[in-house]
DOMI-75029 format. One record per residue (C-alpha): x, y, z; residue in one letter. Coordinates in steps of 0.25 Angstrom, whole numbers, m for minus. Layout:
<rs>
[[X, Y, Z], 'A'];
...
</rs>
This chain:
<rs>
[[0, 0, 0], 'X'];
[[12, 9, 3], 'X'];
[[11, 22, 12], 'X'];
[[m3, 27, 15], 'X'];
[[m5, 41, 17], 'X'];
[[m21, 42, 13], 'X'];
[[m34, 36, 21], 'X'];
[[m47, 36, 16], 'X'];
[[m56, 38, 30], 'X'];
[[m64, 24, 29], 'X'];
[[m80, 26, 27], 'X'];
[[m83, 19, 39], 'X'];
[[m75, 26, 47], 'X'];
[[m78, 41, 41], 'X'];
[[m93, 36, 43], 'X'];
[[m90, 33, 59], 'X'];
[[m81, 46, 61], 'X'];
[[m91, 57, 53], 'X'];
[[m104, 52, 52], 'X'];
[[m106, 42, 67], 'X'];
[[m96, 51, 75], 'X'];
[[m100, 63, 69], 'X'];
[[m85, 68, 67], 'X'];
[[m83, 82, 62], 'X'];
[[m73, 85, 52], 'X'];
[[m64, 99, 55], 'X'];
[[m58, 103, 41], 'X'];
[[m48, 111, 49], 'X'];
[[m43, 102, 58], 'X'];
[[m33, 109, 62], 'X'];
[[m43, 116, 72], 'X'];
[[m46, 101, 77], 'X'];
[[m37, 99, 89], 'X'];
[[m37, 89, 97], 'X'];
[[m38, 91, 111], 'X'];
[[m43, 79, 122], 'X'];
[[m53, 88, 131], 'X'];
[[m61, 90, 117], 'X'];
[[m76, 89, 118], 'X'];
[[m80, 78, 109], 'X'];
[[m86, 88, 99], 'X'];
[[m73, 90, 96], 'X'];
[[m69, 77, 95], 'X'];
[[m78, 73, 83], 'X'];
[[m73, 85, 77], 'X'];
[[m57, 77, 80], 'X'];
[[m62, 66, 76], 'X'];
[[m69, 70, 61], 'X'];
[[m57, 79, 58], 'X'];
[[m43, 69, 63], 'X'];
[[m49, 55, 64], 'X'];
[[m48, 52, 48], 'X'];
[[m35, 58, 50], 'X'];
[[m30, 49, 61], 'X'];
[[m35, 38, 54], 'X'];
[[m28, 38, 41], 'X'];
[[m15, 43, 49], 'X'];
[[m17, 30, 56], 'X'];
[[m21, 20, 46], 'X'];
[[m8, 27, 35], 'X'];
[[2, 26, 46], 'X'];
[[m2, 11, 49], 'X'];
[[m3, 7, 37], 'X'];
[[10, 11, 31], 'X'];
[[15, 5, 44], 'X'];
[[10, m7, 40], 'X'];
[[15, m6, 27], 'X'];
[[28, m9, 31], 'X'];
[[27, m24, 30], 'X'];
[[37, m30, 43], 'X'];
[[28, m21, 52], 'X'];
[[15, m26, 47], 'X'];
[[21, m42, 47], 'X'];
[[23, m40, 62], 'X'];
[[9, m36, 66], 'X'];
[[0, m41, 53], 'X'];
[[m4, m53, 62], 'X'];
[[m7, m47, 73], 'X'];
[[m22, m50, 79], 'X'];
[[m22, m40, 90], 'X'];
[[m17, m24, 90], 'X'];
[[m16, m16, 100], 'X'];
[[m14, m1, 99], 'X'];
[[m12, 11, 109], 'X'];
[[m18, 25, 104], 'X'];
[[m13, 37, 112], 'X'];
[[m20, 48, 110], 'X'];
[[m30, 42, 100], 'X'];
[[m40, 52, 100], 'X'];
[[m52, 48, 93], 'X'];
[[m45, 37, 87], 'X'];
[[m44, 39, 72], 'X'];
[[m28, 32, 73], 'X'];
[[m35, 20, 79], 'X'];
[[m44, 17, 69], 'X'];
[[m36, 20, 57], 'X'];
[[m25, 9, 65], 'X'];
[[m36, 0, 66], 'X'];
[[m40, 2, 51], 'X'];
[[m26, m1, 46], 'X'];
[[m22, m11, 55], 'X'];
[[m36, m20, 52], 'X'];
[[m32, m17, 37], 'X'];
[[m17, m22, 38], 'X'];
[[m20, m33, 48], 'X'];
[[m29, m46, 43], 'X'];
[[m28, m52, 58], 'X'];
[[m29, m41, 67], 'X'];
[[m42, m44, 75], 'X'];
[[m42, m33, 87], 'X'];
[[m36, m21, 89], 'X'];
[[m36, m16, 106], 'X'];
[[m34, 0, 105], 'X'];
[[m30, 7, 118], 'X'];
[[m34, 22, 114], 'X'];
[[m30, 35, 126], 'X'];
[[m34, 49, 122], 'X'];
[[m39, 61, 131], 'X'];
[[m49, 64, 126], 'X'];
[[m62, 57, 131], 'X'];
[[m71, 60, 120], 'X'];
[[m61, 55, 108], 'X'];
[[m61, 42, 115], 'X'];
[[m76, 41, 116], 'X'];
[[m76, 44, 101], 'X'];
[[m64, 33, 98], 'X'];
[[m72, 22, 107], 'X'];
[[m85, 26, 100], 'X'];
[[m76, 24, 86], 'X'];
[[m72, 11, 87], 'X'];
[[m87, 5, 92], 'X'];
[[m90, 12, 77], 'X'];
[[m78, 8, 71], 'X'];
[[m81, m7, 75], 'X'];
[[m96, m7, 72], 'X'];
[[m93, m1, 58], 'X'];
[[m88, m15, 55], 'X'];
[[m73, m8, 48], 'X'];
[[m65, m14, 58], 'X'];
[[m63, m30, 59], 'X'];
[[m56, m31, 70], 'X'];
[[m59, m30, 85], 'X'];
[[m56, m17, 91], 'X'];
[[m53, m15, 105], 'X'];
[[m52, m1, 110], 'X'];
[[m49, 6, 125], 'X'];
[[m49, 20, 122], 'X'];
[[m45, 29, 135], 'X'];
[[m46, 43, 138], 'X'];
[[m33, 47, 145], 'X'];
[[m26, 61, 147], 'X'];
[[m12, 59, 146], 'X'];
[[m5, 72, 150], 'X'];
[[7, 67, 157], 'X'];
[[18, 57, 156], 'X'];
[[11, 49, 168], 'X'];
[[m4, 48, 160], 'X'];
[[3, 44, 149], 'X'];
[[11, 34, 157], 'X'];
[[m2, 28, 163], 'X'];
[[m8, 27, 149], 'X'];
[[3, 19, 145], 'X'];
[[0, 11, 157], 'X'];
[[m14, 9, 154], 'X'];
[[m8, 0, 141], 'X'];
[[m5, m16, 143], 'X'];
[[m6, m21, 130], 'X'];
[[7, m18, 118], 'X'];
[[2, m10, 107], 'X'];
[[4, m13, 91], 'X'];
[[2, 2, 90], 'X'];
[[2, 14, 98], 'X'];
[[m2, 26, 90], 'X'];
[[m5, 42, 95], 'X'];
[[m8, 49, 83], 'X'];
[[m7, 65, 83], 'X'];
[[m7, 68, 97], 'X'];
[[5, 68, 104], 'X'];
[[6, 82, 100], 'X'];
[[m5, 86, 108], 'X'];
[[5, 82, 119], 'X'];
[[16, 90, 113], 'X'];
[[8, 101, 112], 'X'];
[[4, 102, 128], 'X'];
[[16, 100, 133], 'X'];
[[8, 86, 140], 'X'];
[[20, 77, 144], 'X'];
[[30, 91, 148], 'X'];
[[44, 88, 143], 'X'];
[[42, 74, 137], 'X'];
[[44, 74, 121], 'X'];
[[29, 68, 119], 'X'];
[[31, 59, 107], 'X'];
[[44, 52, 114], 'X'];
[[34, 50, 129], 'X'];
[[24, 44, 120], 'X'];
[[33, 34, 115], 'X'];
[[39, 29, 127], 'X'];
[[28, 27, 134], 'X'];
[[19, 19, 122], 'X'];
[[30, 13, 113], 'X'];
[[34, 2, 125], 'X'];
[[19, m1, 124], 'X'];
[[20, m8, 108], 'X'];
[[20, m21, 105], 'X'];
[[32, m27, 99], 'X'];
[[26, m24, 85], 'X'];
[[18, m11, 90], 'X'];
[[21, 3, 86], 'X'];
[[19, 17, 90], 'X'];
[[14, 27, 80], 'X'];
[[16, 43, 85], 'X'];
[[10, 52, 76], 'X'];
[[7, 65, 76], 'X'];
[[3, 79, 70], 'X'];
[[14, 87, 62], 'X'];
[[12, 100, 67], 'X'];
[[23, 109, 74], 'X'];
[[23, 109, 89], 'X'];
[[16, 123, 96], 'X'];
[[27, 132, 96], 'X'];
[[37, 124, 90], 'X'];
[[45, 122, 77], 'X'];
[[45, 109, 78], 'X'];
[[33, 100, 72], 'X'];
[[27, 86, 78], 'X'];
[[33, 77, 68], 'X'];
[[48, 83, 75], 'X'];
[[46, 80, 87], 'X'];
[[38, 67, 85], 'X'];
[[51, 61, 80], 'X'];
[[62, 69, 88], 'X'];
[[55, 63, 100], 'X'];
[[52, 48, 95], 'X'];
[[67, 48, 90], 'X'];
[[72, 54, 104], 'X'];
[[63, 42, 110], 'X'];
[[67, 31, 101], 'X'];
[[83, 35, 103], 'X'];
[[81, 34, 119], 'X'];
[[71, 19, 119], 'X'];
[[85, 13, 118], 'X'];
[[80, 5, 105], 'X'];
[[68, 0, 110], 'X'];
[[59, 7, 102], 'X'];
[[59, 13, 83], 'X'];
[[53, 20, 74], 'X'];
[[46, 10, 63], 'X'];
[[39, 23, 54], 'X'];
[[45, 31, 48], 'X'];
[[56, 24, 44], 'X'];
[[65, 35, 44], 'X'];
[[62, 38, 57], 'X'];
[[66, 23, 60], 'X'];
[[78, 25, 55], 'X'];
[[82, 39, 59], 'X'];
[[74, 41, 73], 'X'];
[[88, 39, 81], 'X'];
[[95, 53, 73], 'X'];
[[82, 61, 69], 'X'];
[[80, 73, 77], 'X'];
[[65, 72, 73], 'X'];
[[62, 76, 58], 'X'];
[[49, 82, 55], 'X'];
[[40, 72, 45], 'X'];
[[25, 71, 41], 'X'];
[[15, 59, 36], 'X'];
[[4, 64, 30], 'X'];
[[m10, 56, 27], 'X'];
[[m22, 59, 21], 'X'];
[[m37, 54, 25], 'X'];
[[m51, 56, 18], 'X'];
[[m64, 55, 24], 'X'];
[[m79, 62, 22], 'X'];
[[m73, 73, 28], 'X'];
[[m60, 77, 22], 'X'];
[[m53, 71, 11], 'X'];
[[m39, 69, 10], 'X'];
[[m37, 73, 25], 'X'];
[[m23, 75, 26], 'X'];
[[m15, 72, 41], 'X'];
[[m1, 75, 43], 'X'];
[[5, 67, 55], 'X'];
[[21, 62, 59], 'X'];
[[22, 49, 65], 'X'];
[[31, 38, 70], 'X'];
[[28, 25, 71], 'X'];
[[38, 18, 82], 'X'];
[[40, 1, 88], 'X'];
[[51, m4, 97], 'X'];
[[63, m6, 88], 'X'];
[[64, m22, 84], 'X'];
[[51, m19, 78], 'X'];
[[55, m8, 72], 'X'];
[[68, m12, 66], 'X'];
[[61, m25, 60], 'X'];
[[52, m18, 53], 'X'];
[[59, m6, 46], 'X'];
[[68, m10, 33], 'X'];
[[82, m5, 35], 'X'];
[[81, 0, 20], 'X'];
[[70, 9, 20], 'X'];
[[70, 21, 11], 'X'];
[[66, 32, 20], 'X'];
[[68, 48, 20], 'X'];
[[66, 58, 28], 'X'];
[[73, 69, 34], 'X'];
[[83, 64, 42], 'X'];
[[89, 56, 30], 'X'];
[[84, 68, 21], 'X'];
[[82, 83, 26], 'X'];
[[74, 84, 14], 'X'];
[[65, 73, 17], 'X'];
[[49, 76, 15], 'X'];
[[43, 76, 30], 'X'];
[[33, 66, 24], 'X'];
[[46, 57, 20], 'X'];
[[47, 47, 32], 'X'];
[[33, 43, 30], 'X'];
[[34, 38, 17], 'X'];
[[42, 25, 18], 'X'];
</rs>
């Protein structure tokens, strides 16, 4: 199939999302921010405007995940997934994971979802979702959810999340919100995106993997974007875990995460609904597993650019391989 960058919204969904829940669609969305003591007014208004988008962000970044042929070889078997989201909002990244990974996987037959978010109303929406998206008859296989409203604003309530957990996760996935704890200074002087990953990247599964992504905006009253500092704190992280733990995706991150100073890069994926066609979302990601998985499944030989090796390098480069 090659890489995917385009995802038509499926009927059945768009039918669940615009006409059931009655999701309004914001054509400027950048005057929908997301903020968890929202009434749930302005959920619906979240949900019709960024759900497609999470979705297709979702379902692209599996998908050419899975692409990669020793990775897909060590889970294609797999009957049972687990997967952690943090953050998971009204869960538009669940159900695009779900969507792919049923399409990818002939004997997958259960899917368990621990969901956290803080704010009470998207997790009534996202429980509500998947009773819809089960009785729609889309979904074949056994879906077993437990979202939770938690407030995480310290490193001690993200430490008892973490707790919370007993099962090791094929995929633990927070999709464009880690900036929302950048942006409000929540965990003090801790780099954000390199606490994230110490405390959920031990949780994985021998074959599971952590996807970060996230917007690719500039900080408030900064020069630097997201996109920098998602990587100049994923490679600080990965240079202390004393080789425990790789980047899989990019590739060039894989192979350069150890002398990058954290390049800026963007991936950039397109979604149509009865909304919006052609709704474009921009997003900087990295997909990381403990190293012997790692090194098994990336080809030493893989043509990569990007603008460690090539200061010219489009931002859009590590993403094409």
């Amino acid at each position: 199939m090659g890489i995917l960058k385009y995802k038509d919204f499926p009927k059945w969904l768009d039918k669940i999302i615009y006409t059931d829940f009655k999701a309004i669609f914001e054509p400027h969305p950048q005057d929908v921010v997301y903020n968890p003591d929202q009434p749930y007014e302005f959920v619906k208004i979240y949900i019709g405007t960024y759900f497609p988008r999470s979705y297709a962000e979702a379902f692209c970044i599996v998908n050419n995940l899975l692409e990669n042929e020793k990775y897909l070889s060590n889970i294609y078997t797999l009957e049972e997934v687990n997967i952690l989201d943090f953050c998971c909002g009204t869960g538009g990244e669940i159900i695009g994971l779900i969507d792919v990974l049923q399409s990818k996987m002939p004997n997958l037959k259960r899917i368990n979802i621990d969901a956290f978010d803080a704010n009470p109303d998207a997790i009534r929406f996202l429980y509500h979702l998947i009773e819809s998206v089960i009785d729609s008859g889309n979904i074949r296989i056994e879906i077993n959810i437990n979202p939770q409203g938690i407030f995480v604003s310290s490193e001690q309530e993200l430490s008892d999340l973490v707790n919370l957990t007993n099962v090791r996760y094929h995929f633990i996935v927070s999709f464009k919100a880690l900036n929302e704890f950048v942006q409000h200074g929540t965990f003090k002087n801790k780099n954000v995106y390199s606490l994230i990953s110490s405390y959920f990247l031990p949780l994985l599964s021998d074959v599971g993997v952590l996807i970060l992504s996230d917007v690719t905006t500039k900080l408030n009253n900064s020069e630097l974007f997201y996109p920098q500092v998602l990587n100049t704190s994923i490679n600080e992280f990965i240079s202390s875990c004393k080789n425990e733990f790789k980047t899989l995706y990019p590739y060039s991150c894989h192979f350069n995460e150890m002398i990058c100073n954290g390049c800026y890069m963007q991936d950039v994926f397109t979604v149509s609904h009865s909304k919006k066609i052609n709704d474009v979302s921009k997003v900087a990601y990295r997909i990381i597993c403990r190293k012997n998985f790692a090194d098994a499944i990336v080809a030493p030989h893989i043509n990569y650019s990007c603008r460690k090796n090539n200061p010219l390098a489009d931002k859009k480069s590590p993403y094409n391989y």
